[in-house]
KOLDOPA-732596 format. One record per residue: residue in three letters; x, y, z negated of N, C-alpha, C in turn. Coordinates in steps of 0.1 Angstrom, whole numbers, plus 5000, padded with zeros to 4 digits. Example, Ala and Ser with C-alpha at 12.3 -4.5 7.8 and 13.67 -1.06 7.14 Angstrom:
<atoms>
Ala513249434922512349554922513249674922
Ser512849784929513749894929512950004921
</atoms>
This chain:
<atoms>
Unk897533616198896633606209895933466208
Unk894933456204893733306205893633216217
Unk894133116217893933066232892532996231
Unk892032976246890432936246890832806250
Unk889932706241890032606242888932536250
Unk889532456264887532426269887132316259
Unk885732346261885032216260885232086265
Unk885431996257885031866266883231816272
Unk883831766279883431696292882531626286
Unk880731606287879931506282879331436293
Unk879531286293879131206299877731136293
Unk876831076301876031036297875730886304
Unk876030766294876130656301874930596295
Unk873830526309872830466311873130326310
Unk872730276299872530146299871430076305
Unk871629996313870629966321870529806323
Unk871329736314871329576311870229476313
Unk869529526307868029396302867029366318
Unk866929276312866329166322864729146329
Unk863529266315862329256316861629096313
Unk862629016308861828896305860528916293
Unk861029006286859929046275858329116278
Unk858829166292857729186297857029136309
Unk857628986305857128926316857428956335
Unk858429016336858829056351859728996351
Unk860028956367860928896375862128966382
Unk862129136379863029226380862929276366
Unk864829326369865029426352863429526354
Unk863329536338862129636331862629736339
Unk863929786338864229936343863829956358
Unk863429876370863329906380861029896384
Unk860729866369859429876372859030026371
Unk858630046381857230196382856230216373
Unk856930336368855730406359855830536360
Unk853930606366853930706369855130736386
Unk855030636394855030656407856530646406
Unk857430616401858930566401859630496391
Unk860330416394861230366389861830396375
Unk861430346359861430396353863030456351
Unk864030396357865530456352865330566361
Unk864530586372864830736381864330846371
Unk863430806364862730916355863830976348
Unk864530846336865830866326866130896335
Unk867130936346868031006355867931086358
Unk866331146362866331296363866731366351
Unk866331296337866031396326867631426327
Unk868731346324869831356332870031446335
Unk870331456349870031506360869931676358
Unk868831686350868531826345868831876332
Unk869831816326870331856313871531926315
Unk871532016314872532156311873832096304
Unk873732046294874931976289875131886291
Unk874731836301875831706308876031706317
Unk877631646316878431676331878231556344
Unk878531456335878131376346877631266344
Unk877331106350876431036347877230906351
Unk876530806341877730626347876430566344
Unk876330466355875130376353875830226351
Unk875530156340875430066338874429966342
Unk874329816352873429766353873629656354
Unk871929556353872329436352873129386365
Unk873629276362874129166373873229166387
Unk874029246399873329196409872129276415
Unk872229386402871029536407871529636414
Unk873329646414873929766416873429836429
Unk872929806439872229836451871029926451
Unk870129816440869229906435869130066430
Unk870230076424870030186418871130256432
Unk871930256433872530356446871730356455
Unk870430316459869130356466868730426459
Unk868330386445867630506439868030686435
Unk869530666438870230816431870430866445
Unk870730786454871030856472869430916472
Unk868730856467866830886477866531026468
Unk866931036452866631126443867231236446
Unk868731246453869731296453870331336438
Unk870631236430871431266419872831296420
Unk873131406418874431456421875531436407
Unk874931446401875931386383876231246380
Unk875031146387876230976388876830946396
Unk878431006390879630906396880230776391
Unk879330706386879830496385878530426385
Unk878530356393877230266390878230116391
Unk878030106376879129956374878129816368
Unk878529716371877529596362878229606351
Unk876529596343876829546330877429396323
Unk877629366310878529236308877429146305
Unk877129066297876228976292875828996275
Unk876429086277875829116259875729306256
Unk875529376251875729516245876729556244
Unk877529466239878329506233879529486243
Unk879229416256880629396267880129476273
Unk879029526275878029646284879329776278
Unk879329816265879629916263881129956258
Unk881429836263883129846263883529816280
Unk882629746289883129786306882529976306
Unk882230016293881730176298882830246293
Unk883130216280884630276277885730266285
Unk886130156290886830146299886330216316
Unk885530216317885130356332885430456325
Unk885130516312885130646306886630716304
Unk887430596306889030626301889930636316
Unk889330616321889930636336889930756341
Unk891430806346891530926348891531046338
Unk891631026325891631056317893231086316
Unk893631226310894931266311895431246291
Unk896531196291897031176275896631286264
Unk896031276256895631336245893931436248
Unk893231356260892131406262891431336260
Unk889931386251888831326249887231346255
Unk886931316254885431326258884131296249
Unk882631356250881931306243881231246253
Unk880631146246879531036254878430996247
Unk877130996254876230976252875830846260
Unk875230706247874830616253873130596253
Unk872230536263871230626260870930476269
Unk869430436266868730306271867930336281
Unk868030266292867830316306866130306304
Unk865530216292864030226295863530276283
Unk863930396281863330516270863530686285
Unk862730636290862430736300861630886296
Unk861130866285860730996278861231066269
Unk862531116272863431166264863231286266
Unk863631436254863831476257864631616257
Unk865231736268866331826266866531846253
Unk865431866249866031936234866731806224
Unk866431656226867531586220868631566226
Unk868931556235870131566242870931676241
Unk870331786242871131916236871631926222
Unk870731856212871331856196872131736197
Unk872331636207873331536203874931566203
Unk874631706216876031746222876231846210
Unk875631936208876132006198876331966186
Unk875931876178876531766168877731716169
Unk878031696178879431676184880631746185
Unk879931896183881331996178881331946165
Unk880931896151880931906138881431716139
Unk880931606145881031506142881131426153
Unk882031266149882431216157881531126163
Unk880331086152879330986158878231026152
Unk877030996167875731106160874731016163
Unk873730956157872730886156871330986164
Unk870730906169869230976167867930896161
Unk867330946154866230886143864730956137
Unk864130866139862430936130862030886121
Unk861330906110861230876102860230756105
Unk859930666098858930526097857930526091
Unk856430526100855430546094854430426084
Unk855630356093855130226088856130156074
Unk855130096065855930006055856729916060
Unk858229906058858929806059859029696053
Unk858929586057859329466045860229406047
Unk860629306039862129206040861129096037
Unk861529006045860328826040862128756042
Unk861528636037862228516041861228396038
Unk861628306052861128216057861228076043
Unk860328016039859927916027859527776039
Unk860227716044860127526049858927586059
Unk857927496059856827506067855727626063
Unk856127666050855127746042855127846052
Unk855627926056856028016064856828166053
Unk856828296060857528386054857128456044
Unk857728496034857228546024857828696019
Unk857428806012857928926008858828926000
Unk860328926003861228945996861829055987
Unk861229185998861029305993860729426004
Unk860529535991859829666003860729796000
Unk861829816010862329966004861430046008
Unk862130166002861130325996861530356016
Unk860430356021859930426035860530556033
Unk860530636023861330796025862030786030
Unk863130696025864730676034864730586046
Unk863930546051863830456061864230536074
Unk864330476084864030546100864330506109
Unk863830516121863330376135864730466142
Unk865830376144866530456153866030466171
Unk866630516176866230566185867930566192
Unk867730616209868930656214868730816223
Unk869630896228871130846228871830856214
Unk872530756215873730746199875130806211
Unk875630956202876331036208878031006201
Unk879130996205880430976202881631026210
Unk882531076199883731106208883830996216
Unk884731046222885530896236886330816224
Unk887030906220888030806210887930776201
Unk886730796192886230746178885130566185
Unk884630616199883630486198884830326205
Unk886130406211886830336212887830276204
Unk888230346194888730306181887930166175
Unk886330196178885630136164885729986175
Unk885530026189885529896197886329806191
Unk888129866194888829806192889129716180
Unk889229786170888929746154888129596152
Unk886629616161885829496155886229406169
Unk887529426181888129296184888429206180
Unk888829206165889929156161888829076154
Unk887729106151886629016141886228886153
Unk886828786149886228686153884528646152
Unk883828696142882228676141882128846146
Unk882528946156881829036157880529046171
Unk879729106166878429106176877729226169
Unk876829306178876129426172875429486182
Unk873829536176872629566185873329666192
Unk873729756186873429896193875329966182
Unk875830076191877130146191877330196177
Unk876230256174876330306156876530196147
Unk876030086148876329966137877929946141
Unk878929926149880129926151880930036144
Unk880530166146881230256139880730246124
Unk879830246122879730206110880130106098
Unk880729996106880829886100882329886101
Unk883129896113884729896114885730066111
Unk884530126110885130286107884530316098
Unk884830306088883630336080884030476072
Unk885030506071885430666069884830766077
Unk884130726089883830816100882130816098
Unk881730986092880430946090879730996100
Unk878430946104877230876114876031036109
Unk876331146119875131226115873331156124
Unk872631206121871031136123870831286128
Unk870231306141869831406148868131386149
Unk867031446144865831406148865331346158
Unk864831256161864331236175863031256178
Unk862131186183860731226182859831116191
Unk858731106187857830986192857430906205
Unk858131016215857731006224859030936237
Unk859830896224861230876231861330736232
Unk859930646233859930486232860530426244
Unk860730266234861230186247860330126251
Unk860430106265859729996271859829846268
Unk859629776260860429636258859129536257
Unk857929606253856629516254855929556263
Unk855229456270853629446278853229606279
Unk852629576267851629686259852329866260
Unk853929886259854629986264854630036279
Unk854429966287854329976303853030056298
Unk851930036297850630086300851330226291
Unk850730186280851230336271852230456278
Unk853430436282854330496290853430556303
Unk852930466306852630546322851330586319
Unk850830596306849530686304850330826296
Unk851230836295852130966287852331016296
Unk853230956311853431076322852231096330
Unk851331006326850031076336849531216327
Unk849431186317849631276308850331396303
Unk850731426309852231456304851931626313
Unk852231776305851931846316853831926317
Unk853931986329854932046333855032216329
Unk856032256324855832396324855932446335
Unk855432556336855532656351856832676354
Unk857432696364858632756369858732886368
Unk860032946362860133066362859533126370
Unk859633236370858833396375859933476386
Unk860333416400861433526409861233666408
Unk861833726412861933876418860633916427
Unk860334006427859134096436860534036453
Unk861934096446862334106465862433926467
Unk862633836458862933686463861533636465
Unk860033666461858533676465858633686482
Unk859133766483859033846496860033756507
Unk861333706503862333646510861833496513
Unk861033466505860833306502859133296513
Unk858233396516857133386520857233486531
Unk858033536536857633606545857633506559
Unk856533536568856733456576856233316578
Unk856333246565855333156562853833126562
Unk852933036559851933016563851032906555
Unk850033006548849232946537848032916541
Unk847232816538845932756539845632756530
Unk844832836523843832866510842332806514
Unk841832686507840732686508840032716498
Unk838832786494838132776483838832926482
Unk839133016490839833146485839033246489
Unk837533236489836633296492836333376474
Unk836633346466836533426455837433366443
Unk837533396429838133366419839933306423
Unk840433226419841633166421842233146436
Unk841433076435842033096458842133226461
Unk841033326457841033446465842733506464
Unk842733516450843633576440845233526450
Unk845133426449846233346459846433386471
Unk845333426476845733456491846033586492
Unk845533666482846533806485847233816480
Unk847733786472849433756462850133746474
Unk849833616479850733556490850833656503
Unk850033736504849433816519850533916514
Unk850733986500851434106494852634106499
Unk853333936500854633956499855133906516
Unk854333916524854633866539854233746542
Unk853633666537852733526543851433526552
Unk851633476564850533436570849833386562
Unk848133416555847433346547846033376553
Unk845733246554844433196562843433166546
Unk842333216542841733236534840233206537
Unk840033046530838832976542837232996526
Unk836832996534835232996522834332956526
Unk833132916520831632896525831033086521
Unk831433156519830233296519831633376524
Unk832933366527833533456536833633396550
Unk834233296552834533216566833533136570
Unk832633056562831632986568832332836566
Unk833432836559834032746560833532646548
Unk833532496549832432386541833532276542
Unk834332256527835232196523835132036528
Unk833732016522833031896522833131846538
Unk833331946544833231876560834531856567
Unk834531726574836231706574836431806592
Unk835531816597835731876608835932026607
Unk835332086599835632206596836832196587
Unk837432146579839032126573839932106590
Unk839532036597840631986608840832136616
Unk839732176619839632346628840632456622
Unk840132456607840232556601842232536602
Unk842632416602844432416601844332386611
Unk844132316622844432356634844632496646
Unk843432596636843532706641844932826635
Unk845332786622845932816619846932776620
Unk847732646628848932636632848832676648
Unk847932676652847532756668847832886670
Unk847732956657848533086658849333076653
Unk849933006643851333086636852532976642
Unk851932846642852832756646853932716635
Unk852732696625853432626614852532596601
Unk852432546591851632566578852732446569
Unk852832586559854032566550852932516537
Unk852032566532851632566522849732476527
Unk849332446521847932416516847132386503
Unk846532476498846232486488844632466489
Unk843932376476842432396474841732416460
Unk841232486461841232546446839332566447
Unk838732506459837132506459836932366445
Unk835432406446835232316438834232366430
Unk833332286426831832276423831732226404
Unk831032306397830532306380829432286378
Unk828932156378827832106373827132036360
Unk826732116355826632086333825531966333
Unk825331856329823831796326824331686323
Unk823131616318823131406317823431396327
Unk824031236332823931216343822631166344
Unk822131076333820731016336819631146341
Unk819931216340818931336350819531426356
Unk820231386364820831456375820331336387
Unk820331466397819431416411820531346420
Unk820431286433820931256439821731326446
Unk820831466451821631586456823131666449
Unk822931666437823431706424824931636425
Unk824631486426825831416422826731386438
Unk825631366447826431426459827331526462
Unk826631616456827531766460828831736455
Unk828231706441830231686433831231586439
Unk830831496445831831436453832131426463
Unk831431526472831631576479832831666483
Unk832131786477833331906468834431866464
Unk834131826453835631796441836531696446
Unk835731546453836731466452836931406467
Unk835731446478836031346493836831526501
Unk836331626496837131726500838731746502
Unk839231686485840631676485841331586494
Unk840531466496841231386500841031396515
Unk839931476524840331456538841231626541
Unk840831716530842231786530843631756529
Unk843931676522845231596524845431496536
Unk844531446539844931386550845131446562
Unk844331606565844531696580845631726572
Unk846431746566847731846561848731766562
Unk848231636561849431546566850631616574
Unk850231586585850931616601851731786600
Unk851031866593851531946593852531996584
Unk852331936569853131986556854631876563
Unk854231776570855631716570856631776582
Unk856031876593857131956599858032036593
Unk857132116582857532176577858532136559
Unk857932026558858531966540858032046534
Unk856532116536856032156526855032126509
Unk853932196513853432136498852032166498
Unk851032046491849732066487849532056473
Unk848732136470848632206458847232186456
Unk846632096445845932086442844832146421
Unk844332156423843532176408842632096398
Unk843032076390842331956377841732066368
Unk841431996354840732056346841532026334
Unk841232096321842032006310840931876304
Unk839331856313839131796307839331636315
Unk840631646322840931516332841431406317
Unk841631456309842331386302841231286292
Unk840231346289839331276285837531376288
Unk836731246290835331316298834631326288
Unk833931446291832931516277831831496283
Unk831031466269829231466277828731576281
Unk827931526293827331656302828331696315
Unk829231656313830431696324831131586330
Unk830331456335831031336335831631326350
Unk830531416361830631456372831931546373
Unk832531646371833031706366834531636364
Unk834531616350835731576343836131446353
Unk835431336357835731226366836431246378
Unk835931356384836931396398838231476391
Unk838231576385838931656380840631526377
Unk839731406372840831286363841531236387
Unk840431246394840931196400842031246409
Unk842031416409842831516414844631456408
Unk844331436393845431416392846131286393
Unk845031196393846031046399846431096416
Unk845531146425845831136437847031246442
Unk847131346428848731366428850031316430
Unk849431226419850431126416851031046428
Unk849530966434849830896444850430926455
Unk850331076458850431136471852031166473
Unk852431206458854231266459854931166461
Unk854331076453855330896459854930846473
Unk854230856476853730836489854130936501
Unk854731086496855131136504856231186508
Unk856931176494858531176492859331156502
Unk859131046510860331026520860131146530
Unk858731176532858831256545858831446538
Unk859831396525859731556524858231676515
Unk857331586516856031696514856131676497
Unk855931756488855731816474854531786475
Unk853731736465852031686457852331786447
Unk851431906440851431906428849631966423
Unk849831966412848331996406848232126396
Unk847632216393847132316384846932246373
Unk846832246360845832246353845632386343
Unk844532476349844232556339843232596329
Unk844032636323843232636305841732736314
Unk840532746300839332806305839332916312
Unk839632956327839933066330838533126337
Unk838333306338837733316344837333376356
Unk836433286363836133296377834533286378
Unk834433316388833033356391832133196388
Unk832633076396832532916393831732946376
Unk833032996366832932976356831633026348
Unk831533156355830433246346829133236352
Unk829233156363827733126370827132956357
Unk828132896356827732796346827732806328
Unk828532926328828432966313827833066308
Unk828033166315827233336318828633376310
Unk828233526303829633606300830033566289
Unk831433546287831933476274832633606266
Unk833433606254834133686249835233746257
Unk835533866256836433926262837833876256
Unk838533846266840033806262840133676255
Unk839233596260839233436252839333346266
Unk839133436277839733346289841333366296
Unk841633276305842933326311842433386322
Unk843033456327842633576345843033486355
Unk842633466362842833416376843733436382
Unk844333596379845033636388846533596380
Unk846733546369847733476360847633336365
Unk846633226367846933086374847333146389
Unk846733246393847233266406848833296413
Unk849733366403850633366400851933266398
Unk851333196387851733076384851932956397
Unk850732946400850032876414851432906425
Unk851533056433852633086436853933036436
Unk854133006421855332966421855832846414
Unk854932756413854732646422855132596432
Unk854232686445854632646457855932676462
Unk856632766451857932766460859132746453
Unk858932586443859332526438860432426444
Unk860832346436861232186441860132096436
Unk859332106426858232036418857731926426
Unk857331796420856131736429855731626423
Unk855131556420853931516412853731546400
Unk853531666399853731726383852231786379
Unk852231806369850431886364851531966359
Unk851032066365851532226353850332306349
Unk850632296335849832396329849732536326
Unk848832596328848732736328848032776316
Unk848332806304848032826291848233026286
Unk846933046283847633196274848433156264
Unk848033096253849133046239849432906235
Unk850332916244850732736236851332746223
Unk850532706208850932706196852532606197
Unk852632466204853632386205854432436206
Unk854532526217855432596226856332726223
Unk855632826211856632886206857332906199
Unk858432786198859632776197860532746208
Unk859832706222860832776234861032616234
Unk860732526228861032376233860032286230
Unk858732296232858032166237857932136250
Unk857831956247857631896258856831906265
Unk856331856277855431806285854531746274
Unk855031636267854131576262853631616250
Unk854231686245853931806230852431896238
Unk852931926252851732036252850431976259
Unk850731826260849131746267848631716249
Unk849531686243849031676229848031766224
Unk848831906227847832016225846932036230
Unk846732046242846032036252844731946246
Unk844931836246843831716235843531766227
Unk844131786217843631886200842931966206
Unk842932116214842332206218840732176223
Unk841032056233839132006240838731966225
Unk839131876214838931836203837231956196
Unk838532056196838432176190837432236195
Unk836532216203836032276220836832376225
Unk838132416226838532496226838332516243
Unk838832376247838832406267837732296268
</atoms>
């Protein structure tokens, strides 16, 4: 009879040491904001939401530990149990981790651990999942990409300055990366070992096993480009242009009966649901038991652009139902041309519409999404990411839907209310074929598919997220691109004129 053996236990310890002097700040790098939080809260969700890992130890600098137990109480991270200070070097960082990691630990039990740098916040599941499974076959697991760049070796000549000593073959090269994954007792072994070295010191966990264990071989798990550190200037910008960037996949698809359990009774403000996407929305939502108020200029008389008709229109609708869980705006105006010849009326309308609409919609929804901790749900374009000629009106608001996303979930977090945004691929709606006329059959997505999607969204945990609504993500089928793999595509695609 085969006994079942469990798995061990994978911890994931956040190094969170450094100081941000490199980048010029007066707090650690890890507690600066990018993309509307704290970049270690980011690394902690991804955390947070990793299937293979059990639980979480934060390492921090001297004197931050406060910091971050604000940050995991406000997130509600339920997987960090230690938030310990780090030592004054790496290498004392990750021996006060071994030593948390050995505690409570019963005789002849091991564990795997993942050490992972609190400001490479763009990590992602799928490397974390090949680090743990490397870990059935091996004791210490690298992660790495290959080097696009020539390496060289110089040495420094008196005043002359540095000169080319040599260039290895770039094939074999590669920029490591973290998390560097290890049994409990192989990375404590290797500690121990290079105690006894009176000159020992070392960047990063794999150079230790390497150097004091050297029978113990080091597998290289791919990593991928998007897994940078923050440690320059020039990284801060880049970084928080990726998660602005960056799109969300949709949330699964519930049940017809959990549709029904989750919206009955509830109470939707659809604006702009006088035809195409909103419409589509408001009877989805009406199918499954939702109060849904479905506002238009050619069905209700309703005029987005007007903040008094926005105030009526949800006033009247918490007047009867005595609540509004949801608000959704999905109006919005397509206007093709130069700007140099476009009228005054022209370029009014669009900011009107597109961009003073959102924002005094969000502001009547205030008062009400936060009785409720509900959610505003907003729509972009794919061309937020970069503005095409002829569409500057257009693409410029569309860019602004999604910063005011952004802005709104951080801004609304404490009191509960979810921000999130659409972005869908060329879909068709009436908007669309009034500015294009009829396109090929089956080269658009249906409305009633973002509509859908849209849905469930709203009855999400999501919030400041762009989720993309795509017929074929090429990235995507293999079941694991990122966010940032499918804004990639998303770019190649406008490239292409595709959206």
């Amino acid at each position: 009879m085969s006994q079942h053996i469990a798995k061990p236990r994978t911890t994931a310890v956040i190094l969170a040491g450094g100081t941000g002097q490199r980048v010029g700040l007066s707090i650690p790098k890890q507690l600066l904001k990018i993309a509307g939080k704290a970049v270690i809260e980011h690394t902690l969700t991804t955390f947070e939401k990793a299937d293979s890992i059990d639980d979480v130890i934060v390492l921090m600098a001297p004197g931050y530990v406060p910091d971050i137990e604000k940050i995991v109480a406000k997130a509600g991270f339920t997987k960090v149990k230690k938030i310990i200070e780090g030592g004054a070097t790496r290498n004392e960082t990750t021996e006060r981790a071994i030593q948390a990691l050995g505690e409570g630990l019963a005789e002849g039990e091991d564990r795997n651990v993942l050490f992972h740098d609190a400001v490479r916040p763009l990590l992602s599941q799928r490397v974390i999942d090949d680090c743990v499974v490397a870990l059935e076959r091996f004791q210490a697991v690298d992660v790495a990409i290959p080097s696009a760049d020539t390496i060289i070796v110089t040495r420094t000549h008196g005043e002359d300055g540095e000169f080319i000593t040599e260039i290895p073959d770039r094939s074999r090269l590669r920029r490591g990366q973290t998390p560097q994954a290890f049994k409990l007792s192989t990375i404590k072994r290797a500690y121990e070992v290079a105690a006894e070295d009176p000159n020992f010191q070392a960047t990063d966990d794999c150079s230790v096993v390497l150097k004091y264990l050297p029978d113990v071989p080091i597998h290289v798990v791919a990593g991928d480009e998007y897994n940078m550190k923050v440690t320059q200037p020039v990284d801060v910008f880049i970084a928080d242009k990726l998660f602005q960037l960056a799109s969300t996949a949709a949330p699964e698809q519930v049940s017809e009966e959990a549709y029904r359990e989750l919206l009955t009774g509830k109470t939707i403000v659809v604006f702009g649901g006088s035809y195409g996407i909103g419409k589509d929305i408001a009877e989805l939502a009406e199918s499954y038991g939702a109060n849904v108020y479905a506002l238009g200029r050619s069905t209700t008389g309703t005029h987005v652009e007007n903040p008094e008709e926005v105030d009526d229109a949800l006033s009247k609708a918490y007047g009867e139902t005595g609540r509004i869980d949801y608000v959704v705006n999905t109006a919005g105006v397509l206007r093709i041309g130069k700007l140099a010849e476009t009228d005054n009326a022209t370029i009014e309308e669009a900011l009107k519409v597109n961009y003073l609409a959102p924002v005094q919609i969000a502001r009547s929804s205030y008062k009400y999404l936060s009785e409720t901790k509900g959610q505003l749900l907003l729509y972009t374009s794919s061309s937020y990411t970069r503005g095409r000629a002829e569409y500057s009106l257009y693409s410029s608001t569309k860019a602004a839907m999604v910063n005011l996303t952004q802005a709104l979930s951080d801004e609304w977090a404490g009191d509960g209310i979810r921000v999130n945004c659409i972005n869908p691929e060329r879909t068709a709606t009436p908007m669309r074929t009034k500015a294009f006329g009829q396109e090929p059959a089956g080269s658009l997505l249906s409305s009633e598919a973002v509509a859908r999607t849209s849905l469930d969204v709203l009855l999400s945990e999501l919030t400041g997220h762009v989720i993309d609504v795509r017929q074929q993500d090429p990235t995507a089928a293999a079941g694991k691109a990122s966010g940032f793999e499918q804004a990639l595509a998303s770019v190649l695609d406008r490239q292409d004129g595709v959206a």
